[in-house]
C-alpha positions as CSV (number, residue, x, y, z in Angstrom):
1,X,150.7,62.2,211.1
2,X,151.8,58.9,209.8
3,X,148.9,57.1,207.7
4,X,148.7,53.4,208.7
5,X,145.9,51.2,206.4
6,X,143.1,49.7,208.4
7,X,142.9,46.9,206.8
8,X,146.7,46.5,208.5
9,X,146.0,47.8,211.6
10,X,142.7,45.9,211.7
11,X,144.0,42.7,210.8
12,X,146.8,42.5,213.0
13,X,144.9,43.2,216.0
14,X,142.6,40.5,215.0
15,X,145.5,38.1,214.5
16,X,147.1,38.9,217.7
17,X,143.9,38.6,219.8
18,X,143.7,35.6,218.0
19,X,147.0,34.2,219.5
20,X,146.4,35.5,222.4
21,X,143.4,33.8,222.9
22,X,144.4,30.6,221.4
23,X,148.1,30.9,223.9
24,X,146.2,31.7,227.0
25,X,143.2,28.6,226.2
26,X,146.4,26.7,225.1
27,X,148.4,27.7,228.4
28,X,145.5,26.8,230.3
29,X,144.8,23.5,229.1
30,X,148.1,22.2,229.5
31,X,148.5,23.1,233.2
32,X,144.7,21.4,233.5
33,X,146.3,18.0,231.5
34,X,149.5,18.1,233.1
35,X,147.5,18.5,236.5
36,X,145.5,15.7,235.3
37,X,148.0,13.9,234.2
38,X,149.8,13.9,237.5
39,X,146.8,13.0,239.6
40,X,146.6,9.8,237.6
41,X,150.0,9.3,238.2
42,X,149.2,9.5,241.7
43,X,146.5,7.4,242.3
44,X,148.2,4.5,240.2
45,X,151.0,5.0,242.5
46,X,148.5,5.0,245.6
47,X,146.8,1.8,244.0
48,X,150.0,-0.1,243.9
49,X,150.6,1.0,247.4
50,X,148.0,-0.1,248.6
51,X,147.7,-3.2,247.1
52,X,151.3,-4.1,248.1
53,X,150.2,-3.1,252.1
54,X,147.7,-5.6,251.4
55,X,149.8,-7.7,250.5
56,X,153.1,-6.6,253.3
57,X,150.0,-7.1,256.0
58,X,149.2,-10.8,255.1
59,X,152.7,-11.9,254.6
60,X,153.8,-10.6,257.8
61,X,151.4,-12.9,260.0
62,X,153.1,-15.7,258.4
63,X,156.8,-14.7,258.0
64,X,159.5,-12.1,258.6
65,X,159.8,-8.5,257.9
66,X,162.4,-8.7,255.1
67,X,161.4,-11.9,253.2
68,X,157.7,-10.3,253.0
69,X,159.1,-7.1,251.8
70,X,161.5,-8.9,249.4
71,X,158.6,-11.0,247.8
72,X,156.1,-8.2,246.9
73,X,159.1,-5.7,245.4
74,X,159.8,-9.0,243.3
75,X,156.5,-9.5,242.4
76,X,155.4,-5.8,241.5
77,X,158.5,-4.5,240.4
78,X,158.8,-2.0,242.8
79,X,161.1,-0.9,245.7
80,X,159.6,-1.6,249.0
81,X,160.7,-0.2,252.6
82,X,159.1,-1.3,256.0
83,X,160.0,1.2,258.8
84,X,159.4,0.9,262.2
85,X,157.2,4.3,264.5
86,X,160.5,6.0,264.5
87,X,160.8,6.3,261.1
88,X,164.3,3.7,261.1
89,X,164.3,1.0,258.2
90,X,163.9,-3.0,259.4
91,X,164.1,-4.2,256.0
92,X,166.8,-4.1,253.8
93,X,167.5,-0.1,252.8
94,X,168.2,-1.4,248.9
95,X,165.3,-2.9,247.5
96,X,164.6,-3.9,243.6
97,X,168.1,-2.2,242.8
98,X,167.0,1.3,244.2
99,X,168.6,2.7,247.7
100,X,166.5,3.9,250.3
101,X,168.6,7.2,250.1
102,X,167.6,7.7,246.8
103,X,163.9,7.8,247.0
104,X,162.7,11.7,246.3
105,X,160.5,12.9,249.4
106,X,161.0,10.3,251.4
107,X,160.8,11.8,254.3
108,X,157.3,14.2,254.2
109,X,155.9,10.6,253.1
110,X,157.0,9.3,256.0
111,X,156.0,11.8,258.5
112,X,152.8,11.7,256.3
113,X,152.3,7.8,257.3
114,X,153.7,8.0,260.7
115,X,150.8,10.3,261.3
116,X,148.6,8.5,260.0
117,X,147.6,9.6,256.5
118,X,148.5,8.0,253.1
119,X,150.6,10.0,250.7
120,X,151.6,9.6,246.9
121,X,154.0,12.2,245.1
122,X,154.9,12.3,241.4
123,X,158.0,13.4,240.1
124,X,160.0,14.0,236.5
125,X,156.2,14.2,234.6
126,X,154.5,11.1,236.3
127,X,158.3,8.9,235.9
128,X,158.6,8.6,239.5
129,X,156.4,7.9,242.2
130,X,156.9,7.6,245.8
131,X,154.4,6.7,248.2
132,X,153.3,5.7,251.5
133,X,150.8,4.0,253.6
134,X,150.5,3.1,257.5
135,X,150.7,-0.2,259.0
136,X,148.9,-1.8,261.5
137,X,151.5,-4.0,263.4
138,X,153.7,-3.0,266.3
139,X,157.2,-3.5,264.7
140,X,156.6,-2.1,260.9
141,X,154.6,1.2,261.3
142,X,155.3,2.4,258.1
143,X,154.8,1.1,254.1
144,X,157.3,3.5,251.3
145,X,157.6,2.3,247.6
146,X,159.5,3.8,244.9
147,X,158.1,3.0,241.4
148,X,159.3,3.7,238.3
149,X,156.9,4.5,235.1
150,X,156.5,5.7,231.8
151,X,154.8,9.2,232.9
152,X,152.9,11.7,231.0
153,X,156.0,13.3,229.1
154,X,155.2,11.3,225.5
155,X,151.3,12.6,225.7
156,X,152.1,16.0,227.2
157,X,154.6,16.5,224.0
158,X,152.0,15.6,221.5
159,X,149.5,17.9,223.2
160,X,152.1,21.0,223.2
161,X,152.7,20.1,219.3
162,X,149.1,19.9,218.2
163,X,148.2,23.0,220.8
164,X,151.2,25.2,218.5
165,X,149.4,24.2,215.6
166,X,145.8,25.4,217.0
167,X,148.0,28.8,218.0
168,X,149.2,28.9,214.4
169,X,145.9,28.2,213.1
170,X,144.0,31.0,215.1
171,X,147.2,33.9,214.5
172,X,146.1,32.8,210.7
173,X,142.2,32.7,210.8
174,X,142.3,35.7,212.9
175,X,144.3,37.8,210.4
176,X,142.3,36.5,207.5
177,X,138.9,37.7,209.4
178,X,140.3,41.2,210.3
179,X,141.7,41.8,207.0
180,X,137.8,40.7,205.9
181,X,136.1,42.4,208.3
182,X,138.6,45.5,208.0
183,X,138.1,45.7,204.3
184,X,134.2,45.8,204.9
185,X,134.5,48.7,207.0
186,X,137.4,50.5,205.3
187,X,135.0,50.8,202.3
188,X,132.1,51.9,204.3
189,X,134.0,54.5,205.5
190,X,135.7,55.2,202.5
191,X,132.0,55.9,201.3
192,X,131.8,58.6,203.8
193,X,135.3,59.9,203.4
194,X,134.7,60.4,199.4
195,X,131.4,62.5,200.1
196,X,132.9,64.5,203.4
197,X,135.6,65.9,200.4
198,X,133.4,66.0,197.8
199,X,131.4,68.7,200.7
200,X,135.0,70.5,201.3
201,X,135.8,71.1,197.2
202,X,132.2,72.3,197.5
203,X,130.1,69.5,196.0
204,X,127.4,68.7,198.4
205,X,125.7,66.2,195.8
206,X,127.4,63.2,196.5
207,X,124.8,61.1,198.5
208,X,126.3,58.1,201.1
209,X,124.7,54.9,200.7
210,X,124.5,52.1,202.6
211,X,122.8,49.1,203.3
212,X,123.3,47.9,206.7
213,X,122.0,49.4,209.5
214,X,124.6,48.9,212.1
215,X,126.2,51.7,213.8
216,X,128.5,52.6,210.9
217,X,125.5,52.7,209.2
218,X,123.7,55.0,211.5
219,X,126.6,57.4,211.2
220,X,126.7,57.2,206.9
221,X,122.8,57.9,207.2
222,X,123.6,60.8,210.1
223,X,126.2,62.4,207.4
224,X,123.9,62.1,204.5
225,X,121.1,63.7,206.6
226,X,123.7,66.9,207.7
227,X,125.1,67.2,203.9
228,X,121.2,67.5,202.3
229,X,120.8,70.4,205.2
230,X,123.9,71.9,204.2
231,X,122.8,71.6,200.9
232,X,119.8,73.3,201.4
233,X,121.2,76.0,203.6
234,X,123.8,76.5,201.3
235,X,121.0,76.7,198.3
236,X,119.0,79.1,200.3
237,X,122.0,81.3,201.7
238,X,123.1,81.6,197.8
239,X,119.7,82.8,196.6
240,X,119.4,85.5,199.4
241,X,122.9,86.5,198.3
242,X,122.1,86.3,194.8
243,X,118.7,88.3,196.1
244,X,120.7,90.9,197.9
245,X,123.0,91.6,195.8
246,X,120.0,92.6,193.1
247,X,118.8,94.7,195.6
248,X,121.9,96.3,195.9
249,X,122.3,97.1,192.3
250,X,119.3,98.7,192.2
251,X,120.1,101.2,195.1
252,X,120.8,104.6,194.0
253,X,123.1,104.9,197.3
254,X,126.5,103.3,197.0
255,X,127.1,100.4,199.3
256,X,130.6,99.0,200.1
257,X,131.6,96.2,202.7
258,X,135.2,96.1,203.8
259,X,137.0,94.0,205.9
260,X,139.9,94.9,209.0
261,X,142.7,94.9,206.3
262,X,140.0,97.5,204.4
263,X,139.7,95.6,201.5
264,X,136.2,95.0,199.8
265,X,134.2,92.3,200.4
266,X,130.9,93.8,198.9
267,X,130.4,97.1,196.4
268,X,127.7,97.8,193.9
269,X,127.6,99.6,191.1
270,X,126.8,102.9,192.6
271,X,129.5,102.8,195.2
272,X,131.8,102.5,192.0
273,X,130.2,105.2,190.2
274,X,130.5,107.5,193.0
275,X,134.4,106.5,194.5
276,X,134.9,107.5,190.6
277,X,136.1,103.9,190.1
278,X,133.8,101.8,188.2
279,X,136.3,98.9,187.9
280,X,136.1,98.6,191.6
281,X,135.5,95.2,192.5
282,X,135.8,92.7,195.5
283,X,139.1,92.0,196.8
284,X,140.2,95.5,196.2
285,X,141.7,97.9,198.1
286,X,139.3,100.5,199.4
287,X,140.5,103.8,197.0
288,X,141.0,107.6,198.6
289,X,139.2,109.0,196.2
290,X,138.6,112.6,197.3
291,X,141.6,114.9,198.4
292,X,140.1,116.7,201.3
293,X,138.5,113.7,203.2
294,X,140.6,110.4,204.4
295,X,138.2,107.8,203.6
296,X,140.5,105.1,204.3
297,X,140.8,106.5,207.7
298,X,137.2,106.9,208.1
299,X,136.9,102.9,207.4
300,X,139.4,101.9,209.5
301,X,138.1,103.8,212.5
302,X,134.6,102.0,212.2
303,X,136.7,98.6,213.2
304,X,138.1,100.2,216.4
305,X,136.6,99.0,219.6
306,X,133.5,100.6,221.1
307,X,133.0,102.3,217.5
308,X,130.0,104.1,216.7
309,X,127.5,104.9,213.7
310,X,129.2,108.0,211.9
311,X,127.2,110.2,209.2
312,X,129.3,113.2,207.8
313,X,129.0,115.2,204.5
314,X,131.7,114.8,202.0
315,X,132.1,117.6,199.3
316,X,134.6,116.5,196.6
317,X,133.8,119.5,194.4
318,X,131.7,122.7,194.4
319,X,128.8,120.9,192.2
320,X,129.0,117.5,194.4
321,X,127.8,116.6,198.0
322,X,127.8,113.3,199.4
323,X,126.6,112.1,202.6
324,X,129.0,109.1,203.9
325,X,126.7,107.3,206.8
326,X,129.6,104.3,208.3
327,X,127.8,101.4,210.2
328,X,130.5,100.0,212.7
329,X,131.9,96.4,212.5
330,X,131.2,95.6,216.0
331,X,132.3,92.5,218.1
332,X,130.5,89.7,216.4
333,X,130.4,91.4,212.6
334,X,134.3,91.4,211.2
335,X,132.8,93.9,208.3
336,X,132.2,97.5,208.1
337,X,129.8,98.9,205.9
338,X,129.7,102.4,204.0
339,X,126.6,104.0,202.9
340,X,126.8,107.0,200.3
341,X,124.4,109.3,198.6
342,X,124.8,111.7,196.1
343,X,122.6,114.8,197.7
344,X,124.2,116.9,195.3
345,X,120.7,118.2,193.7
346,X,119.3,118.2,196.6
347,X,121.8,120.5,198.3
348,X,121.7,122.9,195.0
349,X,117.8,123.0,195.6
350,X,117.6,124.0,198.7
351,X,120.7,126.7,198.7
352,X,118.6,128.1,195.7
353,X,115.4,128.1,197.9
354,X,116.7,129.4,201.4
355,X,118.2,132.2,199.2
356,X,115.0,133.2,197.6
357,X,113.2,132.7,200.6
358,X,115.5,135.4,202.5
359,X,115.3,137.6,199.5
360,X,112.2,137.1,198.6
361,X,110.8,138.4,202.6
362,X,113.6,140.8,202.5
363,X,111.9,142.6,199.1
364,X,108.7,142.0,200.4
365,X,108.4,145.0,202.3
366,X,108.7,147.5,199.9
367,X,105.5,146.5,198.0
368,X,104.1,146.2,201.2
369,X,104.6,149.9,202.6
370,X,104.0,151.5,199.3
371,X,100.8,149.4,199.3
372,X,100.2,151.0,202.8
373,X,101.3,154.6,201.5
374,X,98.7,154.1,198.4
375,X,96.0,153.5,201.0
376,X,96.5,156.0,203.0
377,X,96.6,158.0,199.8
378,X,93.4,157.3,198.6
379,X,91.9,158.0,201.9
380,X,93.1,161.3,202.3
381,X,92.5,162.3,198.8
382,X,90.4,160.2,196.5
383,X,87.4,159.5,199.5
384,X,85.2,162.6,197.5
385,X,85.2,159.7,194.8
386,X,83.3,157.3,196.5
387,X,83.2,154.6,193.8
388,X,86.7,155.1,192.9
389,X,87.9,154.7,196.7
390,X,86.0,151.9,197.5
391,X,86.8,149.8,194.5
392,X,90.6,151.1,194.6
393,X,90.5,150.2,198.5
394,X,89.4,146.8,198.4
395,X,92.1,145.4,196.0
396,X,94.8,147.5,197.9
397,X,93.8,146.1,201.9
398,X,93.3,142.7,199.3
399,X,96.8,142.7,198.1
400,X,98.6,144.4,200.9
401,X,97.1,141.6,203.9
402,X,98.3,138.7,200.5
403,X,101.4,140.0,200.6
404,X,101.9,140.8,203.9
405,X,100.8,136.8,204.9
406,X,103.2,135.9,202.4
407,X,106.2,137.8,204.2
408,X,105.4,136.0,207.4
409,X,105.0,132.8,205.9
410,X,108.8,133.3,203.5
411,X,110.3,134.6,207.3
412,X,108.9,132.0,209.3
413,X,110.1,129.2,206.8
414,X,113.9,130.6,206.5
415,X,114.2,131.1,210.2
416,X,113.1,126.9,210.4
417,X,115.5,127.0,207.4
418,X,118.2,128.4,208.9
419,X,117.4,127.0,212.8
420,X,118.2,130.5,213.6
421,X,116.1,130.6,217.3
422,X,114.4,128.0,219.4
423,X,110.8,127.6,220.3
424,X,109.9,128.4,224.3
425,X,108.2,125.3,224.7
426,X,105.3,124.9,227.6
427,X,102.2,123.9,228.8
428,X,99.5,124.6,226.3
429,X,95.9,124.0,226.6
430,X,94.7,123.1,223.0
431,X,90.9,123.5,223.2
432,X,90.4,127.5,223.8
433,X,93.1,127.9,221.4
434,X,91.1,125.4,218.5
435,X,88.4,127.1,219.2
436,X,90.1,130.7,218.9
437,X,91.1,129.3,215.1
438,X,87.7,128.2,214.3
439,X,86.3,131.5,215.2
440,X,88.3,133.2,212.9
441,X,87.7,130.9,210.3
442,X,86.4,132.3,207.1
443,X,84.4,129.7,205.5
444,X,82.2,128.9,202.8
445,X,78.3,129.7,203.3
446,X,77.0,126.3,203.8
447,X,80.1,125.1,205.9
448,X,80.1,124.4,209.1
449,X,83.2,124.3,211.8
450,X,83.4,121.8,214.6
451,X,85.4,121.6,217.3
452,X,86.0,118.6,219.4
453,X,88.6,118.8,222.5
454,X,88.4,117.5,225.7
455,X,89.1,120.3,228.5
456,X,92.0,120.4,229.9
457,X,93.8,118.6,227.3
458,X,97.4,120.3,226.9
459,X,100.2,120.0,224.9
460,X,104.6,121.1,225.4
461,X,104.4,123.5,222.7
462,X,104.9,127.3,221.7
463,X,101.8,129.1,221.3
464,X,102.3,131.5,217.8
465,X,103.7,128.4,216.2
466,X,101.1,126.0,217.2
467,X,98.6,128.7,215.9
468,X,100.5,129.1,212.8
469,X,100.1,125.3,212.1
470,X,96.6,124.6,212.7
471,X,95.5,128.5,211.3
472,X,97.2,126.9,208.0
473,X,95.7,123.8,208.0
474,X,92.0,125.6,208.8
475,X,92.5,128.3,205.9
476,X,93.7,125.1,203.4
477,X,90.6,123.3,204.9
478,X,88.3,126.4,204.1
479,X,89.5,127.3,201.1
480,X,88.4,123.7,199.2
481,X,85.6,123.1,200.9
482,X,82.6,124.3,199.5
483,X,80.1,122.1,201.2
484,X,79.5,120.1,204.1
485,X,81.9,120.4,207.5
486,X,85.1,121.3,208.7
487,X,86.1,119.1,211.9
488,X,88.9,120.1,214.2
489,X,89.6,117.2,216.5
490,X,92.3,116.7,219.5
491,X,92.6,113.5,221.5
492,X,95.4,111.3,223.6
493,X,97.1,108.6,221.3
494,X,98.8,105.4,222.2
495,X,102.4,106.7,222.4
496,X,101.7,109.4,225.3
497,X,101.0,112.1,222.6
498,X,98.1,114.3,221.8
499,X,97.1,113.8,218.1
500,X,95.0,116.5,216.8
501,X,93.3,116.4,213.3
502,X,91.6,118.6,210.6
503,X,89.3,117.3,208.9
504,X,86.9,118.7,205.9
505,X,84.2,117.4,203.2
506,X,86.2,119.3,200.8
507,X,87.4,117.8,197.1
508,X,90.6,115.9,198.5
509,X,94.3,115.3,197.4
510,X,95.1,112.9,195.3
511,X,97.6,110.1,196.0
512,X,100.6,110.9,193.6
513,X,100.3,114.6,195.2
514,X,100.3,114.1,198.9
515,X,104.1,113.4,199.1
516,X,104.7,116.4,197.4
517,X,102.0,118.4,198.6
518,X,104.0,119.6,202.1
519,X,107.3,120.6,199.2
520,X,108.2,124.6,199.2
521,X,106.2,126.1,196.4
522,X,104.4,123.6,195.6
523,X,100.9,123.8,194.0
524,X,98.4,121.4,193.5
525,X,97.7,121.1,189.8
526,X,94.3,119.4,191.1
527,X,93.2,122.2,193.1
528,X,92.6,125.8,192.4
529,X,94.5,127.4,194.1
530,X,96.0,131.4,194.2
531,X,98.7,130.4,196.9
532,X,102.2,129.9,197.1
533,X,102.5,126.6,197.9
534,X,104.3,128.1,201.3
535,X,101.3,127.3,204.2
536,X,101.9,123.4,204.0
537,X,105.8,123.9,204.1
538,X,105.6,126.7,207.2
539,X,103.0,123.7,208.9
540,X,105.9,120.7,208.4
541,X,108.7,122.9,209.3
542,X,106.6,124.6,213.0
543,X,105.9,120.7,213.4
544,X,109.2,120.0,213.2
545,X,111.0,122.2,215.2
546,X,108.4,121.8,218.1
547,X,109.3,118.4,217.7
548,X,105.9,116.2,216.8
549,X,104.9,115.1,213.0
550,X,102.4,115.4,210.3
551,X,100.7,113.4,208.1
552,X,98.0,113.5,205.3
553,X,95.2,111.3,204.3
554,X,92.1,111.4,202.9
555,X,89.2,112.1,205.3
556,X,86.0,110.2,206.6
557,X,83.3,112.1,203.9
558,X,86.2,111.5,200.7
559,X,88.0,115.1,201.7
560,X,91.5,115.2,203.3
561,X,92.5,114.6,207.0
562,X,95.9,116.4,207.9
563,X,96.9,114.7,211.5
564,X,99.3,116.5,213.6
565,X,101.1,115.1,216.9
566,X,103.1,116.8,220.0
567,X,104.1,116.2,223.0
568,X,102.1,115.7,225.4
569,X,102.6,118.5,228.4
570,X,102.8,116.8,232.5
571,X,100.3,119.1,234.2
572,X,101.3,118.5,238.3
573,X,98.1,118.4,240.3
574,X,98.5,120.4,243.9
């Protein structure tokens, strides 16, 4: 684009509208003068016309035509011609040393006067003038005189001097205001051009100033106003990245944000740590870092149209597991994002843990029948002893229904483990079975056990592993409270769910335990306890697989409230 100065541009047009101005004012008063000019002309002619009628009228009565006519050309100094109705001359056709012949427009004067009107016509700028007037008498009808006279030409050239001048003038005032008025607002806009690059080399503190309020004005104030926003904006977006990407340094996952061309845009620390790459750094090139799973193909696939949210596990070595979670570009978001966490501990632990718990139920069963063996032992034999037997028999039915719970409780958790079967899921009525569990319920003397179910009130569940649950959470309940109540509650909640609740009096969980409390084989250093830190795990895993949750708390009286949800069961009406 070819750059032209405004001050140029500017100026010239002023000049030329200048010119024009001062041509077309110019152009227009010299037709009006000349037109002026020429209607003076012409009523000086008429004027001598008229006078020399006057005077043709009164010479007639007393002589002829041509001595008449003669006389007043003489006297004037003008050509005079007397002409009868038909327009034929009866005086002389020479007069004053002009022919009749010669006259210009004779004849439309003529006609003019014939019919009865007086006429005057100007010719060569007011130098000639021919005119004519009717007569009264019967022979001469008709008055035409030819005059000749200085004209107009003499002013009319002074006028079209001094208006070239004026034209000359204006081109020069005009060009000298433009270049004034164009250097005003070159600067002004200047102003604004200096701070509209100072904003695109990225300085947005360059104020525009100005101090007249016109409409360039307006605009310098407008543009000041948008660049302190963007300033601001731009302030605030670089303290939420600054924020964000403190955040993301302290992540323990690895977080990486690559663009179509999989190149990296965003990465912290841990995403370095765990490509193996700790120089990695935006603008690089995503790495393959583990043999047996195409990462790079993995990103790219998470900028394909219609792409989804992907989470696979990645194993780059026995000791190591990763999950990889990919969050899709989309339509409106050009970047992918890649989410990994090192589960490799994780993964170890629970291997170690379904193992023993398979073993560990497996094994079980031989202490448990020899238990059962000694028993039957003891009854067969040792009953003549009756101190012996009974004191032998207790801690063997003891020790054989502890270890026998424990084999249920180490199967039940490696089949949830291992999501070897499903649970038949139906219709359950909750309150005979709540009732059922607090029946059973061994309890402290002093305790007591509520229940408190509406009828009819039914959950989608199976019934041995809903019993499982809450006869878990009872015996827990029991177990630590020594005093006071034992509540089992069931009611509707807000999300179409039934919520049921144990409740007890008894010496509570503290905070830092109860998100480890529901762990496998975790004990409550709190709490006496002789378990195996197994009920709370079987009650998360049944909750789990029948699809509701559970939560812990602390209860109304300072004990602990365990809250368990389920689905709620549609019982059709007939």
């Amino acid at each position: 684009m070819t750059r032209v100065s405004m001050r140029l541009w500017l100026a010239l047009a002023f000049a030329l509208a200048a010119a024009a101005t001062a041509v077309v004012a110019g152009e227009t008063m010299t037709r009006r003068s000349e037109a002026e000019f020429e209607r003076q002309a012409e009523r000086s002619a008429l004027l001598h016309a008229t006078q020399a009628r006057e005077a043709v009228v009164r010479g007639i009565r007393r002589g002829d035509h041509t001595q008449v006519a003669r006389a007043v050309a003489e006297r004037r100094d003008i050509a005079v011609f007397l002409l009868d109705r038909r327009g034929r001359p009866i005086t002389p056709e020479r007069s004053n040393q002009t022919s009749l012949a010669s006259v210009p427009g004779r004849s439309a004067a003529v006609d003019a006067a014939l019919a009865g009107r007086s006429v005057v016509r100007t010719f060569e700028r007011g130098t000639r003038a021919t005119a004519a007037v009717p007569l009264p008498g019967q022979r001469a009808a008709v008055l035409l005189t030819f005059a000749a006279a200085p004209g107009y030409a003499a002013p009319m050239v002074v006028f079209e001097d001094q208006l070239l001048i004026a034209v000359v003038l204006g081109l020069l005032v005009g060009a000298a205001i433009g270049t004034i008025v164009a250097a005003t607002i070159a600067s002004r806009l200047r102003r604004i051009a200096v701070a509209a690059e100072a904003i695109e080399g990225g300085r947005l503190d360059v104020p525009v100033r100005t101090r007249i309020g016109d409409e360039v004005g307006q605009l310098a104030v407008t543009f000041d106003r948008m660049r302190t926003r963007l300033h601001e904006s731009v302030s605030t977006l670089r303290s939420e990245q600054a924020r964000l990407r403190r955040l993301l340094e302290r992540l323990d996952q690895g977080v990486v944000a690559i663009d179509p061309d999989l190149r990296v845009e965003v990465v912290n620390g841990a995403a370095g740590r765990l490509l193996g790459e700790e120089a990695l750094a935006e603008g690089d090139q995503l790495p393959e870092p583990w043999p047996d799973f195409p990462l790079r193909h993995f990103a790219l696939e998470l900028h394909r149209p219609g792409a989804t949210m992907q989470n696979v596990r990645v194993a780059p070595s026995e000791e190591l597991s990763y999950t990889l979670f990919g969050i899709p570009a989309g339509d409106a978001f050009g970047t992918a994002v890649l989410v990994i966490t090192d589960v490799s501990e994780l993964e170890r632990r629970e291997r170690v843990e379904r193992e023993f718990v398979a073993n560990a139920a497996h094994e079980l069963r031989t202490p448990v029948a020899a238990i059962t063996a000694a028993i039957e032992v003891l009854q067969s034999g040792a009953k003549e002893l009756p101190a012996e037997r009974d004191r032998f028999l207790a801690i063997l039915d003891r020790q054989s229904a502890r270890l026998a719970r424990l084999g249920r409780a180490l199967l039940v958790l490696a089949r949830a483990q291992a999501s070897e079967a499903q649970p038949r899921l139906g219709p359950l009525e909750l309150r005979p079975l709540l009732e059922e569990v607090a029946d059973g319920l061994r309890v402290h003397e002093g305790v007591d056990v509520e229940v408190d179910c509406p009828r009819g009130l039914t959950v989608l569940a199976e019934r041995d592993l809903v019993e499982q649950v809450l006869s878990n959470l009872a015996a827990n309940a029991s177990k630590h409270t020594e005093n006071g109540r034992i509540t089992v509650t069931a009611r509707p909640d807000a999300s179409d769910r039934i919520a049921i609740e144990v409740s007890d009096t008894g010496d509570g969980i503290p905070l830092d335990e109860r998100d480890r409390i529901f762990d496998r084989f975790y004990r409550s250093g709190s709490r006496d306890s002789d378990g195996f830190g197994l009920g709370l795990a079987i009650v998360r895993q049944a909750v789990r697989v029948l699809g509701g949750t559970v939560e812990i708390g602390g209860g109304p009286a300072g004990g602990t409230t365990v809250r368990v949800t389920l689905p709620q069961a549609r019982v059709e009406v007939a």
